[in-house]
Legacy VTK file of the C-alpha trace (Angstrom):
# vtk DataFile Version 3.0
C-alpha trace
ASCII
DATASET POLYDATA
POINTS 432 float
183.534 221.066 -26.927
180.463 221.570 -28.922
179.224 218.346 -28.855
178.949 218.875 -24.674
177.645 222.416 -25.024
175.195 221.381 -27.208
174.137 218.639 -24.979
174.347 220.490 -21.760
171.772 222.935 -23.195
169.585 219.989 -24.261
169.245 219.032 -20.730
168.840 222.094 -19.172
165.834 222.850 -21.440
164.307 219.200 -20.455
164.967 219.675 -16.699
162.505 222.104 -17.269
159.478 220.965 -19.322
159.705 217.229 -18.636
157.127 216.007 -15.955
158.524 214.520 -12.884
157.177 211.787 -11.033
159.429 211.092 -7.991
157.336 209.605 -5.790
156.164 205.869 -5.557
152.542 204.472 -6.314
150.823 201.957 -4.313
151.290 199.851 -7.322
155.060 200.217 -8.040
155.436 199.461 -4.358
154.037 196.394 -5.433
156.695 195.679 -8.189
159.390 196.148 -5.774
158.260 193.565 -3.368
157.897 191.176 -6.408
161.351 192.428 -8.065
162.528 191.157 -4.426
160.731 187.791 -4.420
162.269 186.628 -7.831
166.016 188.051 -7.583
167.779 184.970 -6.238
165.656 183.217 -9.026
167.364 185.557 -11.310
170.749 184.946 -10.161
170.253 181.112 -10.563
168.977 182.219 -13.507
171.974 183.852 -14.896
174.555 181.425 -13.497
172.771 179.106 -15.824
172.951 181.025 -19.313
176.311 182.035 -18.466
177.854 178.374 -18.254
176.342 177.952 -21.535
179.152 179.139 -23.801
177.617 181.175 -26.381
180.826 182.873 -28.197
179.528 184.476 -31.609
180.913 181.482 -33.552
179.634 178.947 -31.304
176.277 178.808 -33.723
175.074 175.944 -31.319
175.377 177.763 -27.931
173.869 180.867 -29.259
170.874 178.575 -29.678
170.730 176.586 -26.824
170.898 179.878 -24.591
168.287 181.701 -27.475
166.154 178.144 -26.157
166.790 178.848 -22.422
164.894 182.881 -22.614
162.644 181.466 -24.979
160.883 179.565 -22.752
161.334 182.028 -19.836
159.544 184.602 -22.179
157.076 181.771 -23.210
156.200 181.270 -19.051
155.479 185.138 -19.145
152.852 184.836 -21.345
155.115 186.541 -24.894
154.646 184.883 -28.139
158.455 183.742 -29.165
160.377 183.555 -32.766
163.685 182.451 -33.732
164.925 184.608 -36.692
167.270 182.066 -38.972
170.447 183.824 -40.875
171.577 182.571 -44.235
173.809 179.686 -43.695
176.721 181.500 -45.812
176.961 184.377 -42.799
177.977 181.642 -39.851
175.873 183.124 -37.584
173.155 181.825 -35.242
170.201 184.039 -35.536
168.241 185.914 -32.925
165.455 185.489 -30.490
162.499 188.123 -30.871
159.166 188.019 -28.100
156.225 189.866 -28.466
153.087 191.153 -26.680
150.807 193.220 -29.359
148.795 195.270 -26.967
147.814 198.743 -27.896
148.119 200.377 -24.471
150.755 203.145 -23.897
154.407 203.752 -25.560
155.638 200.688 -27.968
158.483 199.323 -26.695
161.429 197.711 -28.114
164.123 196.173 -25.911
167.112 195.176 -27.201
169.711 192.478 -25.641
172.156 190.099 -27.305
172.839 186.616 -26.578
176.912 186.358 -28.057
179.569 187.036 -25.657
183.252 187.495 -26.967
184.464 184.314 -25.684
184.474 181.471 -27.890
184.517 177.368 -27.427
188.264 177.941 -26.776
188.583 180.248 -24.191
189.756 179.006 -20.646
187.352 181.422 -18.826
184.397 179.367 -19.383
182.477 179.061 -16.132
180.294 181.581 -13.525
181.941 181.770 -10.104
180.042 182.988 -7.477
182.368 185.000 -4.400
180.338 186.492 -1.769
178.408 189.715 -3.965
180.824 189.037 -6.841
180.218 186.771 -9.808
183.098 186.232 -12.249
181.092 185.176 -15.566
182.278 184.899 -18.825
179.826 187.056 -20.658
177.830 187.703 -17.698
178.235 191.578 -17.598
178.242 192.309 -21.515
175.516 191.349 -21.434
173.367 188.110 -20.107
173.248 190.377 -17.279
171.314 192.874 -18.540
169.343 190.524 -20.756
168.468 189.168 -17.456
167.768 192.451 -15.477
165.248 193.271 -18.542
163.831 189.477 -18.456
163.022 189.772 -14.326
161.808 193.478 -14.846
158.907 192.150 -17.247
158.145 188.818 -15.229
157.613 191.089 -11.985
155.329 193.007 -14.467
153.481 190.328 -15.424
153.212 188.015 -12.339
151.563 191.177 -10.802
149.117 191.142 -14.589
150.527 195.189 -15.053
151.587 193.959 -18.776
148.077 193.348 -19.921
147.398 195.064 -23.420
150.884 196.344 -23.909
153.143 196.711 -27.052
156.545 195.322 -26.209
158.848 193.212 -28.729
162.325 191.791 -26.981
165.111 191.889 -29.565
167.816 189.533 -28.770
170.759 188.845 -31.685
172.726 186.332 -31.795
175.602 188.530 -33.373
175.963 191.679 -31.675
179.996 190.837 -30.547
180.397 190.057 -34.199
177.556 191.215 -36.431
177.068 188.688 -39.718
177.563 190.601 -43.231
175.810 191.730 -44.894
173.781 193.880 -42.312
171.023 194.444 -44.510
169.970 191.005 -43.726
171.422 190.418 -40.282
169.712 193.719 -38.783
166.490 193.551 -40.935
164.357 192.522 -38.315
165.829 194.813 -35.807
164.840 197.884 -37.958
161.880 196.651 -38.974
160.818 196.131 -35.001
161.887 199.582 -34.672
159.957 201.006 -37.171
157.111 199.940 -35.174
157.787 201.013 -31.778
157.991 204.175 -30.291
161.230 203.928 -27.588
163.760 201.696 -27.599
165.675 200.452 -24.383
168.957 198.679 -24.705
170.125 196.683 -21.925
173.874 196.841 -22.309
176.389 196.918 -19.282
175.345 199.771 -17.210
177.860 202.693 -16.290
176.234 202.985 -12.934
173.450 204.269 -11.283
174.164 207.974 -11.818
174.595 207.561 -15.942
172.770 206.254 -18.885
173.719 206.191 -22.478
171.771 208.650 -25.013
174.620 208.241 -27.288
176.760 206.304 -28.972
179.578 206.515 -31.318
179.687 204.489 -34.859
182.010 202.123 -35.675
183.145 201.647 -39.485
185.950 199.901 -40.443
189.218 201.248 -43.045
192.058 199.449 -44.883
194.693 201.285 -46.934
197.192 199.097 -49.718
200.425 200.554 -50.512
202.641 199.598 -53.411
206.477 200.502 -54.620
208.838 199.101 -56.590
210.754 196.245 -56.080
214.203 196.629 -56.156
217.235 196.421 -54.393
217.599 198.648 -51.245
220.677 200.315 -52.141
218.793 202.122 -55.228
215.834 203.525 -52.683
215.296 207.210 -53.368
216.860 207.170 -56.951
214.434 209.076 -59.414
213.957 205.970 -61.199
213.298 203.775 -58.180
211.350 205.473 -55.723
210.421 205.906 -52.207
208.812 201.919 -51.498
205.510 200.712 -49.928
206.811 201.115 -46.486
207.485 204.717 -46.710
204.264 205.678 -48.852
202.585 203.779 -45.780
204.449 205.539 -43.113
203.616 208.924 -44.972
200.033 207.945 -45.160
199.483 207.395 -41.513
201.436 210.631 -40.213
198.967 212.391 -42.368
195.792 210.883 -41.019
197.370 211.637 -37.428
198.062 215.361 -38.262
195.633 215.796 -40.819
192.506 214.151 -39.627
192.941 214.115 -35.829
191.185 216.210 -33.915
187.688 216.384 -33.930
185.519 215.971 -30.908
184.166 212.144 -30.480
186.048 210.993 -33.633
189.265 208.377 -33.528
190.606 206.239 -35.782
193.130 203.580 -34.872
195.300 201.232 -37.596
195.080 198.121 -35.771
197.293 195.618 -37.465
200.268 196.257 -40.353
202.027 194.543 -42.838
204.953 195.410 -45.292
207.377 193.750 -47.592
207.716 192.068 -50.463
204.927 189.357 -50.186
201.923 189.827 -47.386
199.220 187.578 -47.066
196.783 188.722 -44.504
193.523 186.457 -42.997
190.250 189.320 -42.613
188.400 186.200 -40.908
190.948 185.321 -38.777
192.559 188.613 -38.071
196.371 187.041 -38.567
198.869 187.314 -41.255
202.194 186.221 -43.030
205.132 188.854 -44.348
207.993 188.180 -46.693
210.808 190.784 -46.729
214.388 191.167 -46.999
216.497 194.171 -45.305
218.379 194.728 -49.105
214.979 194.593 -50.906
212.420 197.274 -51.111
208.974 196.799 -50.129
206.498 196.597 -52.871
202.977 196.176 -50.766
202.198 197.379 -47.378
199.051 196.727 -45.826
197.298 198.677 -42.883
193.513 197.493 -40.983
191.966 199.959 -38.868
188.288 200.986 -37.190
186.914 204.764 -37.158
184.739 206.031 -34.897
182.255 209.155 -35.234
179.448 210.561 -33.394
177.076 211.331 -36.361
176.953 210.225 -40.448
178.353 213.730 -41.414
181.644 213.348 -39.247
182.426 209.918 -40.254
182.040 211.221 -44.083
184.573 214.098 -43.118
187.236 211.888 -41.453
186.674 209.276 -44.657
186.672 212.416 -47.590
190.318 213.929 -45.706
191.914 209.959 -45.573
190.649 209.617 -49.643
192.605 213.011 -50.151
195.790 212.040 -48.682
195.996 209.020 -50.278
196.165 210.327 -53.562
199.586 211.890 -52.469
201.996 209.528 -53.480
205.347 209.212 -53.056
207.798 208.362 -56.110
206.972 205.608 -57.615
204.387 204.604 -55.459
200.687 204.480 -55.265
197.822 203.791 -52.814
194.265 202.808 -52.280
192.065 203.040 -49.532
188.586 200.946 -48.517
185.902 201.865 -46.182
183.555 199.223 -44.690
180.169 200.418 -42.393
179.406 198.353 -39.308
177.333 200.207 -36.628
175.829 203.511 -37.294
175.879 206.325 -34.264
173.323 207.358 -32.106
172.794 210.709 -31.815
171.995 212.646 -28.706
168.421 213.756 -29.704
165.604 216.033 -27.264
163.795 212.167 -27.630
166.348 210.233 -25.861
167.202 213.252 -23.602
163.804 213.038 -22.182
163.778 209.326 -22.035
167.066 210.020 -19.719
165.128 212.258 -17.389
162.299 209.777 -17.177
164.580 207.567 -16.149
166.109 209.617 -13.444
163.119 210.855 -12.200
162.351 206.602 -11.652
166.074 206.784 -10.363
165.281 209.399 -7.609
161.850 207.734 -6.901
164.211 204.812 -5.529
166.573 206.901 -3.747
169.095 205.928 -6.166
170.263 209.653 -7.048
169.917 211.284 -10.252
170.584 209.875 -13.970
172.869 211.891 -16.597
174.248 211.216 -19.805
177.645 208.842 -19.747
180.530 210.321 -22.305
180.026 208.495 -25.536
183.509 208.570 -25.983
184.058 205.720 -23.834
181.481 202.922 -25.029
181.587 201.135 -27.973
179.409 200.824 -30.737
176.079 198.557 -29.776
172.502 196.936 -30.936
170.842 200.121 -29.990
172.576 202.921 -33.287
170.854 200.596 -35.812
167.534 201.650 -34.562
168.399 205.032 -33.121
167.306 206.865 -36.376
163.666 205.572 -35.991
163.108 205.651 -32.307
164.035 207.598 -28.898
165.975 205.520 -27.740
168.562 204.937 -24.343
171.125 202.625 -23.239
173.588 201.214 -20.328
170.594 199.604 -18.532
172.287 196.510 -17.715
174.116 194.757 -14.879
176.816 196.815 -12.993
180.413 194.918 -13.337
184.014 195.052 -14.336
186.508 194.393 -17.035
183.994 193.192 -19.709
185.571 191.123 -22.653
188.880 189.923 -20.194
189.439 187.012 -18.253
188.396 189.068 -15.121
184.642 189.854 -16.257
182.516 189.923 -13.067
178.865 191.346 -12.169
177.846 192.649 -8.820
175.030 190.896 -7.818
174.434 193.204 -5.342
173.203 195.757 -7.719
171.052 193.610 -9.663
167.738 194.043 -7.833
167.576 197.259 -7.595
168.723 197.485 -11.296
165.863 195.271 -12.267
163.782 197.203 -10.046
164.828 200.611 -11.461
163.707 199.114 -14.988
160.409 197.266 -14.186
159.039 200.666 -12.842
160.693 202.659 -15.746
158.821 200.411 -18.248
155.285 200.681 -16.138
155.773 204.361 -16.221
156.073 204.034 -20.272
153.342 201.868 -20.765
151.085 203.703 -19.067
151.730 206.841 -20.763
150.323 208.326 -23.460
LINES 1 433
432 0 1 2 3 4 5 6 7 8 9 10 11 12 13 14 15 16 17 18 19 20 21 22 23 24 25 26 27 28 29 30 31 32 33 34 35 36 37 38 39 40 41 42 43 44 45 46 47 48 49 50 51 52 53 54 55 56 57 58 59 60 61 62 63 64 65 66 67 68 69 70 71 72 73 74 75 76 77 78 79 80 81 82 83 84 85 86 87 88 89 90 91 92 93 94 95 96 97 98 99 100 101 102 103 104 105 106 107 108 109 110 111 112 113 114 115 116 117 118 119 120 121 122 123 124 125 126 127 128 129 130 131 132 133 134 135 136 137 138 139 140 141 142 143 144 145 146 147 148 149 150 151 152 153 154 155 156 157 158 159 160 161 162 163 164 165 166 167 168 169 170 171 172 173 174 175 176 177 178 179 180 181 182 183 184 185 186 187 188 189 190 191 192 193 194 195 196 197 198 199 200 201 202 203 204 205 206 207 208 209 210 211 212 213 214 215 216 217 218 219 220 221 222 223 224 225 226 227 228 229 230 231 232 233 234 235 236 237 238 239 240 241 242 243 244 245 246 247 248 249 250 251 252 253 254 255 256 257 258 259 260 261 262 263 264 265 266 267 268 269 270 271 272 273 274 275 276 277 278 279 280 281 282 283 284 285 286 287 288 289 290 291 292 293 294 295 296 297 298 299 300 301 302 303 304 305 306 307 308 309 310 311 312 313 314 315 316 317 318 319 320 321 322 323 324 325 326 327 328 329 330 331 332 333 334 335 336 337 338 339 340 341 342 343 344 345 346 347 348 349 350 351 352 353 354 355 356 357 358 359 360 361 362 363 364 365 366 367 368 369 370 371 372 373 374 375 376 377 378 379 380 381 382 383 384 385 386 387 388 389 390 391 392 393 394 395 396 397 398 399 400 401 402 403 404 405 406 407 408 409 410 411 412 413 414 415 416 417 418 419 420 421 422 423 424 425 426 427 428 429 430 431
C-alpha cells in the first residue's frame, strides 16, 4: 500500500501547481481537422505494416517494415538512420528519425517494430470487421507506432514542427531484446540523454489511464544437485534428501519467504529434475532422464522477477541467495540472476507529464487521464531511459488480447488517439 499512498499524494500535490490548459487554440483546431483528413490514410497505412511479418527473429521483416516508416518519416521532412546490431546477437536493428531544432521540450518517442509472432505463426494477416481489425502485431504495437507517425505528419503538413527537437526511437527487438544490452540499447540511452521527455507509444489502457510506471523484468535460474542412488536408500544419513526435494524446498521458501511485497512477483516458469536434464535457453524446451527407483541428482528451475524500483529487485534477489545456501543432506544449490529491463519509477516528472496529458485529454472531451496500476503491464522500451528523462507511456492504439491469436485494434479510437497525441506534443514543443 505504500507504493499507492505515495503516489496518490504525488498527484494531489500536481493537481495543484501544474498549469492547465483545457481549452482549444485556433491552431490545435487546426490539427484536428488534419488528424481527420489523414486517418483512413493511417489505417491503410497500418493494414500494410501489419501484413508484413516482422516476428523478432524474422531479421528480414523487421527491415522491410523499419524501410516502410523510413520513408514515411523521410516524406515528413526527418532525417532517417538504421542502427545495425552485431551479427552474433540475431537481431535486426532499429530505425531512429530526427529533427534537431532547438525550440521547446526535446522529445524522444519510442516505438518498436517486432511483434511476438514469428514466420511460423498461422495468425499472419490484418482483417478488417466493421470498427475491428484483427492484426497480428497491430495493437502491441504498429498501432501506436502509427498513432505517433500520423500525430507528427498532421504536425508537419500544417509546418507546426519547424525548429523542433524530436528523435523517433524504433527497435527492432523490444519482444525479445538482443544480449548484451549494453550494445542493443546504446543508442536508446544515448538519445535519451539528450532529450528532455520521453513518450512511449505502447498499447494504450484507455482513454482514462496512462502509464508513469513500470515494473522491471530480470530473469533467475536455480541448479539443484543430490546424490545418485537408488530410491530405496533416500533419507539415509549417508544418502540424502535428492535434487528434487532440495528444489521443492527451495521454491516453498521463495513463496513464504520472499512473497509479499507490493509490485514484486516472481514466477518459476519451466522445471526439470532427474537424473540427466538437458535444457535449450534459446529455444525455451528441454529433455529429462529419470527413473522412479533412482534419485534425482540435478534439478533445474527458469523463472522472471519483477520489481518496481533497483532496491526491491536487490531485496527479493539477496533473500533467494540466502535460502539457497540451506541445503538439504547431501545436497547443494546455486542460483543465477540475469537483468533485462530496468523499472520506471513513478517520479513528480512523469506525474506532471500525466497531468499535461489529461489536461489535452479534457481539452477533447475525452475525460480525465490517471495513472494505470503498474502491476499489470509488462516491462517495455520506455524503463531503459526512464532514469534520464520524464518520461510516460500506454499512448498507443486501444485493442484486445495482445500477443494471442485474437489480437485486434479498434479503429474507432485511433483518430482521436492520434489526435490526443499530436496536440500533446504541440503543447510540449512549444513550452519552455
Amino acid at each position: 500500500m505504500l507504493f499507492k499512498k505515495t503516489l496518490f499524494v504525488l498527484v494531489i500535490i500536481l493537481q495543484f501547481n501544474c498549469f492547465s490548459q483545457t481549452k482549444l487554440s485556433r491552431i490545435e483546431k487546426k490539427i484536428l481537422k488534419q488528424v481527420n483528413l489523414n486517418n483512413e490514410e493511417a489505417i491503410i497505412f497500418l493494414e500494410k505494416v501489419v501484413n508484413i511479418n516482422s516476428g523478432t527473429l524474422n531479421k528480414i521483416g523487421v527491415r522491410k517494415v523499419g524501410k516502410v516508416f523510413s520513408s514515411a518519416f523521410d516524406d515528413i521532412n526527418f532525417s532517417t538512420q538504421w542502427i545495425e546490431m552485431p551479427e552474433a546477437m540475431n537481431r535486426a536493428g532499429h530505425l531512429f528519425a530526427f529533427k534537431n531544432g532547438s525550440k521547446g521540450k526535446r522529445l524522444l518517442l519510442i516505438g518498436h517494430l517486432d511483434t511476438v509472432f514469428e514466420e511460423n505463426s498461422p495468425f499472419q494477416t490484418f482483417e478488417r470487421k466493421d470498427t475491428i481489425a484483427y492484426a497480428p502485431g497491430g495493437n502491441d504495437m504498429k498501432g501506436g507506432n502509427v498513432i505517433m507517425l500520423y500525430a507528427l505528419k498532421a504536425l508537419d503538413e500544417l509546418n507546426l514542427l519547424n525548429n523542433s527537437y524530436i528523435t523517433v526511437a524504433m527497435t527492432g527487438d523490444e519482444e525479445s531484446t538482443g544480449k548484451p544490452l549494453s550494445i542493443s540499447r546504446k543508442d536508446l540511452i544515448e538519445a535519451a540523454k539528450n532529450s528532455d521527455i520521453a513518450l512511449g507509444f505502447e498499447n494504450s489502457t484507455g482513454y482514462n489511464n496512462a502509464t508513469i510506471a513500470r515494473r522491471g523484468a530480470s530473469g533467475w535460474s536455480v541448479t539443484t544437485t543430490g546424490k545418485r542412488a537408488h530410491s530405496s536408500g533416500i533419507f539415509r544419513e549417508s544418502v540424502g534428501a535428492g535434487a528434487i526435494f532440495e528444489m521443492g524446498r527451495i521454491l516453498d521458501s521463495f513463496y513464504k519467504e520472499v512473497r509479499g511485497e507490493e509490485l514484486l512477483t516472481f514466477n518459476p516458469g519451466n522445471l526439470m529434475g532427474g537424473t540427466f536434464v538437458d535444457y535449450d535457453y534459446k529455444k525455451s524446451e528441454g529433455v529429462v532422464f529419470g527413473k522412479t527407483n533412482v534419485i534425482a541428482q540435478i534439478a533445474k528451475v527458469n523463472g522472471g522477477l519483477r520489481f518496481i524500483s533497483k532496491k526491491q529487485k536487490e531485496r527479493a534477489r539477496d533473500k533467494m541467495s540466502a535460502i539457497i545456501k540451506k541445503s538439504l543432506p547431501n545436497t547443494s544449490a546455486t542460483i543465477s540472476f540475469t537483468d533485462s529491463y530496468p523499472a520506471m519509477r513513478p517520479t513528480p516528472g512523469n506525474i506532471k507529464l500525466l497531468k499535461q496529458l489529461s489536461n489535452v485529454s479534457l481539452s477533447l472531451k475525452q475525460g480525465e487521464v490517471v495513472p494505470y496500476d503498474p502491476g499489470k503491464r509488462g516491462a517495455a522500451d520506455v524503463s531503459f531511459v526512464a532514469d534520464y528523462v520524464d518520461a510516460l507511456d500506454g499512448l498507443g492504439t486501444m485493442g484486445e488480447d495482445a500477443h494471442t491469436p485474437q489480437e485486434t485494434v479498434n479503429l474507432k479510437t485511433m483518430e482521436s488517439l492520434t489526435s490526443r497525441t499530436a496536440i500533446f506534443i504541440y503543447r510540449l514543443i512549444n513550452s519552455k
